[in-house]
N, C-alpha and C positions, 0 to 999 in steps of 0.2 A: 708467521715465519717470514724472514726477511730472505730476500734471493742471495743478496749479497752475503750474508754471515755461513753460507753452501758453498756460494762458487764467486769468489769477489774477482771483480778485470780492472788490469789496471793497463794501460793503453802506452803510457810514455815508453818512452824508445831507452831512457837513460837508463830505467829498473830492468830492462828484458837482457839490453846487454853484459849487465855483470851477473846476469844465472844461463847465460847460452852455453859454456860448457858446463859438461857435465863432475858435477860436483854440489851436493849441500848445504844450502844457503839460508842463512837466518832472513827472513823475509818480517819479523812482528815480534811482541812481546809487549808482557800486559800483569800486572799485580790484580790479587783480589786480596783488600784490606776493608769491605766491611757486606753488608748487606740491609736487605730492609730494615732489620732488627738495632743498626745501628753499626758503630764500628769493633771492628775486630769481632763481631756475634754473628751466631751461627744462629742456622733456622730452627732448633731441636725446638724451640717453645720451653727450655727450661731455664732456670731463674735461679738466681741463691750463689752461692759460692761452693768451691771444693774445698777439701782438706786443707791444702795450702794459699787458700784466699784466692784462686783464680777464680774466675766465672766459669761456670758450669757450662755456658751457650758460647767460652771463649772459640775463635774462628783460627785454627792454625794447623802446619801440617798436611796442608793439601794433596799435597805432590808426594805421598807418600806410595800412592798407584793412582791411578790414572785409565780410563777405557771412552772409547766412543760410543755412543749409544745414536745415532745420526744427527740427521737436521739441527746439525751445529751443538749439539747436546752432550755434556762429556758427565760421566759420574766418575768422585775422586774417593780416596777414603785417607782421612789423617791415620797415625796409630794410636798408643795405648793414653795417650793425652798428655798433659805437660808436666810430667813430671823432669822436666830440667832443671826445674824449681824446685829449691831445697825444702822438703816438708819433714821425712824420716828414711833415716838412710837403712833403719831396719826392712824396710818395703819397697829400696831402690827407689823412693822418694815416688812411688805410683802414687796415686788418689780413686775414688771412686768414680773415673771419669766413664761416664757410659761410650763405647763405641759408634762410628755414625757413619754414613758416605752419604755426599753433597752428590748434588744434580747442578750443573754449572752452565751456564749458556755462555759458548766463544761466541761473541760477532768479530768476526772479522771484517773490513772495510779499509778501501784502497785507501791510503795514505793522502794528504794534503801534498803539493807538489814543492818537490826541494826536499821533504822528509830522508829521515838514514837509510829509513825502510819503507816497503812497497805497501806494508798495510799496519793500521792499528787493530790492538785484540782488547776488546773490553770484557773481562770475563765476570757474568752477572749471576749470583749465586739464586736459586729458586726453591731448593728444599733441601731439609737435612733429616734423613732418616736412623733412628735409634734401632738400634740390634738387638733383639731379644730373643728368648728360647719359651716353646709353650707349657714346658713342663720344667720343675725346681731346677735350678743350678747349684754348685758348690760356692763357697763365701767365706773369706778368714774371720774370726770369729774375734780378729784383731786384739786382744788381750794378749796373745803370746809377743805383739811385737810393737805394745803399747802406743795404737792405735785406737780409733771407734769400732767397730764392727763393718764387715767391707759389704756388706748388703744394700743393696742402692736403695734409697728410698722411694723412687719412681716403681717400686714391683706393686702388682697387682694379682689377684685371682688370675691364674692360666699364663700370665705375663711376664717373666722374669729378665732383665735386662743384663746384658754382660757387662765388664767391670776391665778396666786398668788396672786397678790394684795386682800387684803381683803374688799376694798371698791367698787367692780364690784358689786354690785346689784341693781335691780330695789327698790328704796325706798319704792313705793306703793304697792309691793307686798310682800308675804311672804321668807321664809329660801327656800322652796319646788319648786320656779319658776324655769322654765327648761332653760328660758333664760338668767340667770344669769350668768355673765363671769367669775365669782372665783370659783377655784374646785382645791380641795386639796387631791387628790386620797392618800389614806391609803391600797389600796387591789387591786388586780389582778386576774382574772382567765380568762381561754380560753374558747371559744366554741367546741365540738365536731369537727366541721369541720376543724378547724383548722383556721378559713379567720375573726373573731371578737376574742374583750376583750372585758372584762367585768370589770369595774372601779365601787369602790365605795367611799366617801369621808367624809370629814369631817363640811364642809362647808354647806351643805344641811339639811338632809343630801342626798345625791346623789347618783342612782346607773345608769349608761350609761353604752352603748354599744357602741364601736367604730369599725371601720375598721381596722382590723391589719393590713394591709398593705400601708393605704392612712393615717390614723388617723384621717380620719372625723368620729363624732359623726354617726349613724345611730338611736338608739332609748333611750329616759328614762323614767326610771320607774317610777310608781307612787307609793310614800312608805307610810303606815298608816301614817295618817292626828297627830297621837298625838307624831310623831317625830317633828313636824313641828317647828320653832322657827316663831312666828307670827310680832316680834318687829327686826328690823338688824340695826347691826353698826358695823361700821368698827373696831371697839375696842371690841374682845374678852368677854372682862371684864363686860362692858356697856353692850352689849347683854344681856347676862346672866341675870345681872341687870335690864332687862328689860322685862324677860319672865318669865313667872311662868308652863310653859308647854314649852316640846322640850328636843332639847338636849341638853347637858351641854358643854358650850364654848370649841372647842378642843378637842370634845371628842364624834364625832360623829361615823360614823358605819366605824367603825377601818377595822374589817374583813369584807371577803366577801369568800364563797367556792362555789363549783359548784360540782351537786351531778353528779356519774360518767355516766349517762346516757345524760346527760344535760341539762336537763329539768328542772332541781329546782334552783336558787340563794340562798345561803343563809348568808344574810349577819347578822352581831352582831356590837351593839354598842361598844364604849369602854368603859363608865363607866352609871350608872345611868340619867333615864331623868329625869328634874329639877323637876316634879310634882310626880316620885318614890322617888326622895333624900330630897322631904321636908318631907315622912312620915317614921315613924321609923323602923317598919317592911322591908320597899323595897329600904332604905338607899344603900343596896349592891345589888340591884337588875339590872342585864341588860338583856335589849332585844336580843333577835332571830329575826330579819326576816324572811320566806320564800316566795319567791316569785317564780310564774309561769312562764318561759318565753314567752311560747306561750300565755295566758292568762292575766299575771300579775296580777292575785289572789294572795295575801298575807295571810299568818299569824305571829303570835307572838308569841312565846316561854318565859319561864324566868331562866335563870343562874345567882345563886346565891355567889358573890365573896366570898372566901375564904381568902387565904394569901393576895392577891396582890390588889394594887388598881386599873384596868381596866385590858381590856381584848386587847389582839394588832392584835389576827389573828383566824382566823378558817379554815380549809379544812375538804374535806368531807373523811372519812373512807368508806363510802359505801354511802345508798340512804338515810341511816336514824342516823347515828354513824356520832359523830365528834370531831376534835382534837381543843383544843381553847388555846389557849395562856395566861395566865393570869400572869400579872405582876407586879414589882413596875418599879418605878422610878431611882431605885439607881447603882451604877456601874460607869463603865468609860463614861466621857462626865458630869458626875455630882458630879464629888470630893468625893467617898463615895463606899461605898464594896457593891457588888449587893448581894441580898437576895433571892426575890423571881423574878425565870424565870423558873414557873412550866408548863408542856404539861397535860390537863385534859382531858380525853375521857367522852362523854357526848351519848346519846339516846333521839332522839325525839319523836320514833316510838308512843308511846302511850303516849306521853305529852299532855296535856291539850292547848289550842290556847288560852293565854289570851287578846289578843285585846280588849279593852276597861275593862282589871280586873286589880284590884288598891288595895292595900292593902296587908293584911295577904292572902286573896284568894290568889292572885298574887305570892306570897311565897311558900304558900301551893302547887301549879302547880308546882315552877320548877323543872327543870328536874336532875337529880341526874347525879355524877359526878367521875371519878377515875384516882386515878392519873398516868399518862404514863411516864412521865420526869420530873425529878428536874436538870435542865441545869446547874445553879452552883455549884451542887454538883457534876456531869458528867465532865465540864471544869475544876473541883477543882481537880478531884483525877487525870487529865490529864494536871497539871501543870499550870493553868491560876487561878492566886488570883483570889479572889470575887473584888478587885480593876478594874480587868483588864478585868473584862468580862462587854460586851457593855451595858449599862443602858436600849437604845432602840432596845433590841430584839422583831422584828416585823412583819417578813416574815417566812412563813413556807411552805413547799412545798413537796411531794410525789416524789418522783426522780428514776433512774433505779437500777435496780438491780444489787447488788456488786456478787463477786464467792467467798470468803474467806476460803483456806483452803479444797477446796472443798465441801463446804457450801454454799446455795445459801441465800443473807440475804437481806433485801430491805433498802430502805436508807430512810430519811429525810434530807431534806436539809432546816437549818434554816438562818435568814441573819438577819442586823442588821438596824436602820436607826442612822447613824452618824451624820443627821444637816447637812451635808456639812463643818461640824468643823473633820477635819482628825487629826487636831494636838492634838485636846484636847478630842473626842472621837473617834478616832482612824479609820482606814480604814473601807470600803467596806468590812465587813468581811462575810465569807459562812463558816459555820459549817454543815458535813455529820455525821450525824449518823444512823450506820448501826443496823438494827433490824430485829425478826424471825416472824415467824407467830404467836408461841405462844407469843411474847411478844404484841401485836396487832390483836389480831385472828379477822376475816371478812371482810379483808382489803380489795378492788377492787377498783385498778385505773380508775381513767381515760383515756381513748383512744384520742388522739389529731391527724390527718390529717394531714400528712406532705404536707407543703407548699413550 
């Protein structure tokens, strides 16, 4: 372990002056385009190709959650895999891409002098773990939607692996069954001890706990009954279409934080559920989760969108404070200048639980909001068009402490989800930015267990 990739000093007088007031400052940034394995591969150890001729051990989608685990060590988790690649549009162009999250080493190290920025981040990929459940999963049997059969061919005795494909569900059952083979993780966080994750996803909507070191499932949650989608189809679109309660097609519980004791989940939707978006008042309305771990007692909170159209990430600030991502669509990967990639500080402490409140009540609850970052405006005045900054900013994450100047500042590390299209939205990117107490006052990490 290197000291510097903990706590990097950088001594010049020029870097300390442009962070002495208080304000958030891009201090690094750093691409992960390949690893041991080669480029654009990932560590799974798997071979061969997908449905649609990608590689199986393709490397993309990093930034899709994002968490610290210490001593410089970050686990990330892609989603449901590449299907932005046209394969079949009867299965929303899924594949039988198995589920993973990477183990990523940032070093960070003081910059060469004259540099833009005070440090370089090289982020060095170490392992990629596959997601499995120890007992059968459910699997489309692909004939109905003139497909191979979506069973991955990796299952073994006791071993069943989860699936991208979006036609893995039990037909007679609901969005909510835990034996459902499709799971499109959107979030990441650690346990205390350091030996689970925590996944939440889009397809459920889903919150499981895995093994971090095996990648077998060990427990999932059970999330209020009115995220539920009660109608499924492998077509996005159709679902949607088919529910009047639930969540909105692709747009299930984006984030997931973990308060720094670790006792609380709390995961967020990314945009409106279909029975808030048909009334006018809760148009812009998303849910909070909270859940117990020990208990798995929930509640419900309500964040009201402002600029952006859904929400991509949340971490915790302390036991009751949190940072939320709210964004659009636009930027590189989508031919178009990004707008809004704002960071919002949010308080639960005295919010009202709306679990089963609907309407203006529903409004009236949520919880009030301020703003921490305007990212394109931070990347703008640091040289990166509104073209060029990534559409899917989606991973946010608490990281260690930088020395600046004789300053001690903390960082944020944000990352992006590329698609697994590098050419057309561009790398695995990690953005640090470094900030003070007063720009964030009541901050308390998380402690993670070195393993």
């Amino acid at each position: 372990m290197q000291i510097r990739s903990l706590l990097a000093t950088v001594v010049a007088g020029a870097f300390s002056a442009s962070i002495a007031h208080a304000a958030p400052t891009l201090v690094a940034q750093g691409a992960l385009t390949a690893s041991s394995a080669g480029a654009l591969a990932d560590l799974s150890g798997l071979t061969g190709k997908l449905e649609n001729g990608m590689a199986a051990n393709i490397l993309g989608g990093t930034g899709s959650g994002i968490a610290y685990a210490g001593n410089g060590m970050f686990v990330t988790v892609p989603d449901r895999g590449p299907n932005a690649t046209v394969y079949n549009a009867k299965i929303d162009n899924t594949v039988t891409w198995i589920p993973r999250f990477h183990t990523i080493r940032m070093a960070l190290a003081p910059a060469a002098a004259g540099s833009a920025l005070p440090f370089t981040l090289t982020p060095t990929l170490t392992a990629t773990t596959l997601l499995w459940n120890p007992t059968a999963l459910v699997y489309g049997a692909g004939a109905d939607v003139g497909a191979p059969a979506g069973t991955p061919a990796q299952n073994a005795a006791a071993k069943f692996f989860f699936t991208g494909r979006s036609d893995a569900f039990d037909r007679a059952k609901t969005a909510a069954h835990p034996e459902n083979g499709r799971l499109d993780p959107e979030a990441i966080q650690l346990s205390n001890d350091g030996r689970s994750v925590f996944l939440s996803d889009e397809y459920g909507p889903y919150v499981y706990q895995f093994d971090r070191a095996t990648g077998a499932r060990i427990k999932a949650f059970k999330l209020p009954g009115n995220l539920d989608s009660p109608v499924l189809s492998p077509l996005g679109d159709t679902e949607i279409g088919e529910n009047t309660t639930g969540r909105t097609a692709n747009k299930g519980m984006e984030g997931l934080a973990i308060t720094p004791d670790g006792r609380t989940l709390v995961g967020i939707m990314q945009a409106a559920l279909i029975q808030d978006a048909a009334a006018a008042p809760t148009k812009k309305l998303v849910r909070i989760v909270t859940i117990d771990v020990a208990s798995g007692a929930t509640k419900e909170f309500g964040y009201m969108l402002t600029d952006g159209s859904g929400i991509s990430e949340i971490i915790a600030i302390n036991d009751h404070e949190f940072l939320l991502d709210e964004r659009d669509g636009a930027g590189l990967g989508d031919n178009s200048a990004a707008k809004v990639k704002k960071m919002f500080r949010i308080d639960i402490a005295n919010a009202a639980d709306i679990t089963n409140v609907y309407g203006q009540a529903a409004v009236d609850a949520a919880v009030k909001k301020t703003l921490f970052l305007d990212l394109v405006t931070l990347l703008g005045a640091n040289g990166t068009a509104a073209e060029k900054v990534p559409a899917k900013i989606e991973g946010m994450a608490f990281g260690p402490d930088v020395t600046i100047g004789g300053a001690t500042q903390h960082t944020l590390f944000i990352a992006n989800d590329n698609d697994f299209l590098q050419d057309a939205a561009g790398p695995n990117l990690f953005y640090v930015i470094a900030f003070t107490d007063a720009d964030l006052p009541g901050l308390v990490r998380q402690t993670v267990a070195a393993q």
